[in-house]
C-alpha positions in Angstrom: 0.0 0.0 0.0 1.5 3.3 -1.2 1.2 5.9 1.8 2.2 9.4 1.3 3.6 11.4 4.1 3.5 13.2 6.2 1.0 10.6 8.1 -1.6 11.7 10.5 -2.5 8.5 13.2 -5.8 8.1 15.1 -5.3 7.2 18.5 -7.2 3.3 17.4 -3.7 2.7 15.7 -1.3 3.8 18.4 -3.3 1.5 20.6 -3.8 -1.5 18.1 0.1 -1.1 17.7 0.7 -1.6 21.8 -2.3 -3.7 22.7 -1.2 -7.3 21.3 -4.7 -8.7 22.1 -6.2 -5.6 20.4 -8.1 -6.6 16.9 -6.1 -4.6 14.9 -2.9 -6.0 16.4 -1.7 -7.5 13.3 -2.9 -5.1 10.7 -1.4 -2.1 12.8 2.0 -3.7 13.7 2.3 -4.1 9.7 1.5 -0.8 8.7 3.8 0.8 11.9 6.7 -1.6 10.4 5.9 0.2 7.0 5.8 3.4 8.1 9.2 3.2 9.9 11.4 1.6 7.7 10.2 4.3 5.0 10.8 6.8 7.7 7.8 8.6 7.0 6.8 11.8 8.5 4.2 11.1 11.5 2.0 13.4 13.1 0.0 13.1 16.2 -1.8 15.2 18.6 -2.0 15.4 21.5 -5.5 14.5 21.5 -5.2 11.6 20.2 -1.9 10.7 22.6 -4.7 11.6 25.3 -7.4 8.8 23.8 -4.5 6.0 23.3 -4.1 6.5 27.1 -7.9 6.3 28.2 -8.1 3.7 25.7 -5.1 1.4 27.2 -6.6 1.9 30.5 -9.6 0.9 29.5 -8.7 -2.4 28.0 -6.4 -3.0 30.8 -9.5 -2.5 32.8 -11.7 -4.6 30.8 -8.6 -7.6 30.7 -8.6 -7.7 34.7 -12.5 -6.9 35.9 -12.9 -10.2 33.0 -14.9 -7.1 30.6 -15.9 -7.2 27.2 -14.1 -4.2 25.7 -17.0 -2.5 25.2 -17.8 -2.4 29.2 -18.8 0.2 30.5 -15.9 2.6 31.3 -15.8 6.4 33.1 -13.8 8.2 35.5 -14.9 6.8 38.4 -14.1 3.4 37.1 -10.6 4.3 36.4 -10.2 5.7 39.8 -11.7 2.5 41.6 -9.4 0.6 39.2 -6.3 2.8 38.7 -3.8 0.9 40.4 -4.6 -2.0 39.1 -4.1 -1.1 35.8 -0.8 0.7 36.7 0.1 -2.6 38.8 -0.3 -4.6 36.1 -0.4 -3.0 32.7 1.9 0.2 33.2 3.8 -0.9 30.1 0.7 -0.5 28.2 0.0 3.2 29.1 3.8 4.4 29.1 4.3 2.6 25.4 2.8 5.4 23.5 5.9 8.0 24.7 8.2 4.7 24.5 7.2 4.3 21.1 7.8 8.2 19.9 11.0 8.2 22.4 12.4 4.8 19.6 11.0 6.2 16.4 12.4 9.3 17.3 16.1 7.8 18.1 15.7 5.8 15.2 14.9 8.7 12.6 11.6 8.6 12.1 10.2 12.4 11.8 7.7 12.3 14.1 5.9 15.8 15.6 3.2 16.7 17.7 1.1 19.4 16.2 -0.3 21.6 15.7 2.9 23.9 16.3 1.7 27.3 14.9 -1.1 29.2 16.2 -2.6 30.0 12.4 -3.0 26.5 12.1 -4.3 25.9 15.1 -7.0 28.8 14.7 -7.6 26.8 11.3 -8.2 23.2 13.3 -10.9 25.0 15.4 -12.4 26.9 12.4 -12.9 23.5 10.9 -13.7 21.3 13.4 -17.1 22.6 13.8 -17.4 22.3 10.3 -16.8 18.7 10.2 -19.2 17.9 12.8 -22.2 19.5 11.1 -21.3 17.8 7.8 -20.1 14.9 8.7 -21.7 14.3 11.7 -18.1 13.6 14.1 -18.2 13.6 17.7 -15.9 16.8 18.2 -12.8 14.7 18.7 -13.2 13.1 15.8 -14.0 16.2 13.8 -10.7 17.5 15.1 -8.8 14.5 14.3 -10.1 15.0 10.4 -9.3 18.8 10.6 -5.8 18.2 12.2 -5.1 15.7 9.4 -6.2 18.1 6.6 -4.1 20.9 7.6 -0.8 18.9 8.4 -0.9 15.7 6.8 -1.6 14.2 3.0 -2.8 10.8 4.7 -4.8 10.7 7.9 -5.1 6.7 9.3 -8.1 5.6 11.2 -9.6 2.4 12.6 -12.7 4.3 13.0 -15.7 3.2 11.4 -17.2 6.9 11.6 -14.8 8.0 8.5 -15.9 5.3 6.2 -18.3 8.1 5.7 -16.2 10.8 5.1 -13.6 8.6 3.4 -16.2 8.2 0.6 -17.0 11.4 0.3 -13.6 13.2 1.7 -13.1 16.8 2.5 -12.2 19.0 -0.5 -8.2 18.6 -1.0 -5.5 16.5 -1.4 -6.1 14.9 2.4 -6.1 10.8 1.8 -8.1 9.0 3.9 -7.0 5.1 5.2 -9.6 3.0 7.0 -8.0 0.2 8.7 -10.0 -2.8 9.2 -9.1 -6.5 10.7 
């Protein structure tokens, strides 16, 4: 599969890269291996360094109450659970800055953005826009706006942009839906 750079990741496939009994284990460790040994340029945000954390937590939660991973989860969960979770899957939640730490060292461009405040204002312009046409949550309306002003391919697990995927936003932005 031909990906062109700089790559914008969802935070499904920073998690299906760390989580080995994640679903999309296999298909995201292939397309991490790709995008390293290219050395592509890869873009995250913090959000979405944020929603690989709750996510990890989540499923670590899940693995040790014996939980589908679609239990129910909230704040009040992770505090009842939280050092459990740290007890027993800390390596989970500390991957994600592990992971940029290697790429890094390694070679691999990778950047958190957005950087520039005219961009940013840009993000939020959009994001709102996206929701309304779209119909995204607001993170996931940001995701799509983040991609489209810093990255040619945004990457997504996320059934919610087979939508937008078929009918993309106007510009050069490619979108790749990941499935197992």
């Amino acid at each position: 599969m031909a990906i062109d750079p700089p790559v914008y990741l969802d935070a499904n496939i920073l998690v299906g890269t760390i989580v080995r009994t994640h679903r999309l284990y296999p298909t995201c460790v292939r397309l991490m291996a790709t995008l390293l040994t290219g050395k592509s340029d890869i873009l995250l945000s913090a959000m979405s360094v944020n929603e690989c954390l709750w996510a990890t937590a989540k499923l670590a939660y899940c693995q040790l109450a014996k939980q589908p991973p679609n239990a129910h989860w909230s704040k009040t969960c992770y505090l009842r659970w939280c050092e459990r979770i740290f007890a027993s899957y800390e390596g989970w939640i500390t991957a994600v800055g592990s992971m940029m730490k290697s790429w890094s060292s390694a070679g691999v461009p990778i950047e958190v953005i957005p950087k520039r405040d005219a961009l940013w204002e840009h993000v939020v312009d959009l994001t709102p826009h996206y929701m309304r046409q779209f119909k995204l949550s607001p993170a996931d309306a940001m995701h799509l706006a983040l991609a489209e002003t810093h990255a040619r391919t945004f990457i997504t697990a996320d059934s919610d942009f087979e939508a937008v995927q078929k009918n993309p936003p106007v510009g050069e932005l490619v979108i790749l839906h990941l499935v197992a």
